[in-house]
TORTIGU-392740 format. One line per 8 residues: their letters; for each residue x negated, y, z negated of C-alpha. Coordinates in pm, whole numbers. Layout:
// residues N
A	X/Y/Z  ...
***
This chain:
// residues 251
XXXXXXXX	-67/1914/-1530  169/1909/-1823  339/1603/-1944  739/1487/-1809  855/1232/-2009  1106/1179/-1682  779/1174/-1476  560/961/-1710
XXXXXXXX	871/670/-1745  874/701/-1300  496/622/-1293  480/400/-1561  782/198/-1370  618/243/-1046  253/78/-1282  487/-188/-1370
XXXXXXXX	582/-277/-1060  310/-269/-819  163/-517/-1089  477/-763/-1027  430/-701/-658  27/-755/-609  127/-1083/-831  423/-1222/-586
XXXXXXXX	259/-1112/-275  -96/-1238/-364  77/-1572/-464  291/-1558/-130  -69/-1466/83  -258/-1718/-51  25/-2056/52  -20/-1845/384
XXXXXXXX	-432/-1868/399  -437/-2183/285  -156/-2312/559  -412/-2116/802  -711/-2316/640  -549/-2619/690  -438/-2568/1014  -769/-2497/1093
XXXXXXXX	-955/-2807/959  -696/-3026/1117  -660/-2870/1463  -968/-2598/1534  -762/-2298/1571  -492/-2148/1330  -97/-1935/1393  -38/-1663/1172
XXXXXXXX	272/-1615/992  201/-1339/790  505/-1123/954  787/-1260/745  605/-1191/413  494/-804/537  863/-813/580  944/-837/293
XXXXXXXX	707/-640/120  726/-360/340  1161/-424/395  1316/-484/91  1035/-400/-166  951/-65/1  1331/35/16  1324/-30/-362
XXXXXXXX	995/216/-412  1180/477/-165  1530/487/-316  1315/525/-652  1109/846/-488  1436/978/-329  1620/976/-680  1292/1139/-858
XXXXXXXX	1312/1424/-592  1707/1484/-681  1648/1469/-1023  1825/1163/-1048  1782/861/-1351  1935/611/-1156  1844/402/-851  2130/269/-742
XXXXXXXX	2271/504/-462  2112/737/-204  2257/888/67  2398/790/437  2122/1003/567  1833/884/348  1963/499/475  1951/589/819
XXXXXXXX	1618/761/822  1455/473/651  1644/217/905  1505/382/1193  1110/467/984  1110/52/972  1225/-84/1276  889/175/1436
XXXXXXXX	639/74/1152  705/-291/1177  679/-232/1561  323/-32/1521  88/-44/1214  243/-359/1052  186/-541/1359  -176/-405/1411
XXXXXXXX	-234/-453/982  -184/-870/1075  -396/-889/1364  -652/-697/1172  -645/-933/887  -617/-1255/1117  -874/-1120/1350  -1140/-1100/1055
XXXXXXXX	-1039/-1426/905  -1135/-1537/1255  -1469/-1343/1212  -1543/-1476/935  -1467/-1814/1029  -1685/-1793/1359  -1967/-1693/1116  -1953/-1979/923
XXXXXXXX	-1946/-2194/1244  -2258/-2062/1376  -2446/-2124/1043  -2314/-2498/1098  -2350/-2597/1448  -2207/-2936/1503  -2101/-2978/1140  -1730/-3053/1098
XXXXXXXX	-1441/-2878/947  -1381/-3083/694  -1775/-3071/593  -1792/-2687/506  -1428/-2611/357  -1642/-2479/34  -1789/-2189/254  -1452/-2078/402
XXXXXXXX	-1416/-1813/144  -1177/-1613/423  -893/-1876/294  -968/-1796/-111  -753/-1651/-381  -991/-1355/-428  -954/-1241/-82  -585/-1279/-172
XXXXXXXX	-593/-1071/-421  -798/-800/-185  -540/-836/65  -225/-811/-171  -359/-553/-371  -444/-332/-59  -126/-365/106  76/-292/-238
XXXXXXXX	-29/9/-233  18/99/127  367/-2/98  447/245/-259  238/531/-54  427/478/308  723/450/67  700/750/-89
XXXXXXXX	585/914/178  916/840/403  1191/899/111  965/1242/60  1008/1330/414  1409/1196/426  1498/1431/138  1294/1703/257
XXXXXXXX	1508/1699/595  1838/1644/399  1828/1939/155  1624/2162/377  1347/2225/125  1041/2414/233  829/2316/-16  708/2010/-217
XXXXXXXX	399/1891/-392  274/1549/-398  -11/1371/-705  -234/1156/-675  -256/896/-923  -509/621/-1006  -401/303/-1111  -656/110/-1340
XXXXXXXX	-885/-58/-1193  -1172/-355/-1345  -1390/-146/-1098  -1267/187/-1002  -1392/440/-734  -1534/706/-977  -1431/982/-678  -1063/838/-711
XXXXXXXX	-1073/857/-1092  -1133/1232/-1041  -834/1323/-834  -594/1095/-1044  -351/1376/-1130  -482/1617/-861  -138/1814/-782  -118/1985/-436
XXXXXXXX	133/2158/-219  297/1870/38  96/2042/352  -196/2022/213  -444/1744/237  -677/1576/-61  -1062/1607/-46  -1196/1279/-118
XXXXXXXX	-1578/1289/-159  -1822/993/-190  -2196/905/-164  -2142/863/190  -1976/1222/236  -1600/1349/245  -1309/1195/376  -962/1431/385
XXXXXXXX	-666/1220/383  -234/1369/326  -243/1083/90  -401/759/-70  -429/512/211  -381/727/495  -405/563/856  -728/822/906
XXXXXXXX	-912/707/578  -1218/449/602  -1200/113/487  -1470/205/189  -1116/442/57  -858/179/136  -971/-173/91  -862/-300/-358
XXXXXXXX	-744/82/-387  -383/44/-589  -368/455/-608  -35/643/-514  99/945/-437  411/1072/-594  606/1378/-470  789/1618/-661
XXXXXXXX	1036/1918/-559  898/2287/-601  1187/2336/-848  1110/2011/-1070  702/2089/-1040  754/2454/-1145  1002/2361/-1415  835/2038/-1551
XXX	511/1980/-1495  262/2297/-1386  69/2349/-1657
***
């Protein structure tokens, strides 16, 4: 794929901020698990309130990612209009995702923190709360970190992903192609290393292949993909228009 110096600033933008993000949101998760730890200790059981930060992450954060993949697909260098149709469609994308998957993404993540905490409790029958607090690594800054990092990403992909799909319907174009791009990583999946700048039409669906066989998802952190392809994965997909890829970047 041949260099855009339009394209490299866009990713190195999107780099930038996904760092910022996994940063604010790992701070943000971690008040949140240790509230829940506390809560725990002091009364046996635990409320989440993850919602309002997934809110946020996914609501205004998201919106910023999308308005920034809508303006790449016009060409544009700015971010600070988009269309009445493009606002609408994204309106109407979050009020069903907040409804659906991020509802089902909290339980999942309080539902193993309450796995995990069960665990601990049957390794220390009798023993109180307040007696094993070092083994309730479910509550750490680590897992944090897992659980900021992950959803990060699932926000710039869903992101990109919906402000593809609103322009697409606006202008009518047939044809786009999305990248997939690896972020760095202390420990990165060598099989996502080798699709980092793997350029396909927007139809079409990456081959992901492991130890444990091959996966084939429409883009990083797809709702079919396994955890072993989703959990500490930062990678993105960024689409392009047929015109810009044709014009800018096929090699």
């Amino acid at each position: 794929m041949a260099n855009s110096r339009f394209f490299i600033r866009y990713q190195t933008a999107l780099d930038r901020r996904m760092f910022r993000l996994e940063r604010k949101y790992r701070a943000k998760i971690y008040k949140e698990l240790q509230r829940q730890r506390d809560e725990l200790i002091e009364t046996g059981t635990f409320i989440s309130r993850f919602e309002p930060i997934f809110r946020d992450l996914y609501g205004a954060d998201g919106l910023t990612v999308g308005i920034n993949q809508y303006n790449l697909l016009n060409g544009l260098k700015t971010s600070k209009s988009v269309s009445d149709f493009f606002s609408t469609a994204w309106r109407v994308w979050m009020e069903v995702f907040v409804q659906t998957r991020m509802a089902q993404k909290i339980v999942a993540i309080d539902t193993t923190t309450r796995e995990a905490v069960q665990e601990v409790l049957r390794n220390n029958v009798g023993v109180p709360f307040n007696q094993i607090t070092d083994q309730l690594k479910m509550f750490d800054r680590q897992r944090a970190m897992r659980i900021a990092r992950t959803e990060v990403a699932q926000m710039a992909n869903e992101s990109q992903r919906q402000a593809a799909i609103a322009w697409k319907e606006e202008v009518g174009e047939f044809t786009m192609y999305k990248i997939w791009m690896h972020r760095g990583a202390k420990d990165p999946r060598a099989h996502h290393v080798a699709l980092d700048g793997v350029t396909i039409p927007e139809g079409e669906q990456f081959q992901i292949v492991d130890a444990y066989g091959v996966e084939y998802a429409d883009y990083p952190h797809a709702e079919n993909l396994s955890a072993r392809n989703v959990v500490n994965c930062s990678c993105t997909v960024t689409y392009v228009s047929e015109a810009y890829y044709n014009a800018r970047l096929r090699g």
